[in-house]
N, C-alpha and C positions, 0 to 999 in steps of 0.2 A: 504494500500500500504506500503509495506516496502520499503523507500527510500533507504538505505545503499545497495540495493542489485540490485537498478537500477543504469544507468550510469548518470553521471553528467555531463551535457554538458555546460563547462563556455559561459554565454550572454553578461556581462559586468566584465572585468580584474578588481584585486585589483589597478590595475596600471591606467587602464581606469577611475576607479572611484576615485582614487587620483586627476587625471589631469582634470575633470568634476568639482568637488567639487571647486577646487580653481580657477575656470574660475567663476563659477555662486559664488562663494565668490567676486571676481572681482566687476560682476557684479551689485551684490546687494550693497556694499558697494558704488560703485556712486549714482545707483537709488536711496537710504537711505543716500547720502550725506546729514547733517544741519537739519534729521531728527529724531524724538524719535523712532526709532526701536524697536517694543515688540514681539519676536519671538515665537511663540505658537506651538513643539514640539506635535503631536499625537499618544502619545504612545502605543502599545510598538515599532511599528516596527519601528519610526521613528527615537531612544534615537541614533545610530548611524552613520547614515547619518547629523540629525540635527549636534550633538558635533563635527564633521569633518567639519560642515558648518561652525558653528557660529566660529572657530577656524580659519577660514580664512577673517572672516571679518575684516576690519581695522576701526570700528565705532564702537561708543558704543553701546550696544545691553543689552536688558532686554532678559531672558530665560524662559519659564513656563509652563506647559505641562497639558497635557487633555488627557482624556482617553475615548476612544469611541469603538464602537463594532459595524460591521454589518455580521462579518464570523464566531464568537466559533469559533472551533477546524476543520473546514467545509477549502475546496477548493473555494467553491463559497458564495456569498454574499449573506445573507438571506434576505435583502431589504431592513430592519428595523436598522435605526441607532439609537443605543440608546449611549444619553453621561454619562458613568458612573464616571468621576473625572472631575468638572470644572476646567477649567482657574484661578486662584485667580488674586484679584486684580483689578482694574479700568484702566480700556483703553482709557479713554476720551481722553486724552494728545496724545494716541500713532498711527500710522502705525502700523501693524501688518500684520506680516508674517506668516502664516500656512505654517507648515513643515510636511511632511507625504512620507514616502518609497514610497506607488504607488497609482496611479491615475488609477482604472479601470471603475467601472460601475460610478464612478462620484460622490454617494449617499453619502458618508461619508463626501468628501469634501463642498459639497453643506449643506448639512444640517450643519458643524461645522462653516462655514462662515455664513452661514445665523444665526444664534445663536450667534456667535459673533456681527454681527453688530446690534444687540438688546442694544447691552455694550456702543454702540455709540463712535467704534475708528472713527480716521482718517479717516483712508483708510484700507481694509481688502485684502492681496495677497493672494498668493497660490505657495510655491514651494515643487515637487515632486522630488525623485530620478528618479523616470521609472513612465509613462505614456505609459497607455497602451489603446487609443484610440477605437479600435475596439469592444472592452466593452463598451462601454461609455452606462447608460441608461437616464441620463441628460446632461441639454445642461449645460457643463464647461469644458473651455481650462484653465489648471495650467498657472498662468503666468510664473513660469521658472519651465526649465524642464532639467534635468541631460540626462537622455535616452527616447526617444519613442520604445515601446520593442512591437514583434511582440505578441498575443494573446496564450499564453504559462504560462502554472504555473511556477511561481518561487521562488526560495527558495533562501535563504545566506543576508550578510548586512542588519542587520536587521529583513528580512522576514524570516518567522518561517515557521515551518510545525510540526503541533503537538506539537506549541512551542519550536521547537529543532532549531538549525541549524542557529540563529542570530548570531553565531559568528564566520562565514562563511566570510571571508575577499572578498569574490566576490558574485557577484549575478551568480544563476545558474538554468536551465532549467532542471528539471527529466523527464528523459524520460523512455517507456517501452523495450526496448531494455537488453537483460540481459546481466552482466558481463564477 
């Protein structure tokens, strides 16, 4: 598919997701009130949503990131997560928050959570940009969620296509429709 030559139809404004980011900064900032916050970044698609997060929080927060894979270069999930850069560090002391762009078939986040809590934190969350439910192929609700977005590929903040297009200031829907 050549994306550049389909239309792009904006799902979530750069504006939209300014005004999301600093609400669920809000929020986790109370919930993580008087606690060790270790925020676990799932790269790649997550490096710019997480820095727009963790930049709203009012607590102190540890940063650290992991690198996992269940798409290559693919549209869809090939089922298999494999973790290719762990987390460093000990998590005994902490809370931790998994941060990741999107929530669809489930598999990434369930397997990076269940893998963390082997590390023995605290407590193990789950915050997503977009949640995309109707994929789901495990049982897991994100505990905070930016957008629930209808069953649509999408691309921008973050999310790639072909690895391109992370620095897309909006998230955006390709459609087949020509220009």
């Amino acid at each position: 598919m050549d994306i550049d030559k389909k239309v792009w139809e904006v799902l979530c404004s750069e504006e939209d997701i300014k005004k999301r980011t600093k609400e669920l900064g809000e929020q986790l900032s109370k919930d993580y009130a008087n606690k060790k916050l270790f925020v676990v970044s799932l790269l790649k698609g997550s490096f710019i949503f997480t820095a727009d997060l963790v930049r709203e929080l009012t607590i102190p927060v540890k940063v650290n990131f992991m690198t996992s894979s269940s798409y290559g270069h693919g549209t869809e999930t090939s089922g298999k997560v494999e973790i290719q850069v762990d987390v460093e560090g000990d998590l005994t002391e902490y809370d931790v928050l998994v941060v990741d762009d999107i929530t669809d078939s489930g598999l990434t986040m369930k397997y990076v959570m269940e893998h963390l809590a082997k590390k023995n934190a605290k407590s193990i969350k789950s915050c997503v940009l977009l949640d995309k439910p109707e994929r789901r192929k495990v049982e897991l609700v994100p505990d905070y969620v930016g957008f629930t977005i209808p069953d649509k590929f999408v691309v921008g903040y973050g999310l790639n296509f072909g690895d391109y297009y992370r620095n897309i200031p909006y998230v955006f829907v390709v459609t087949d429709k020509d220009r």
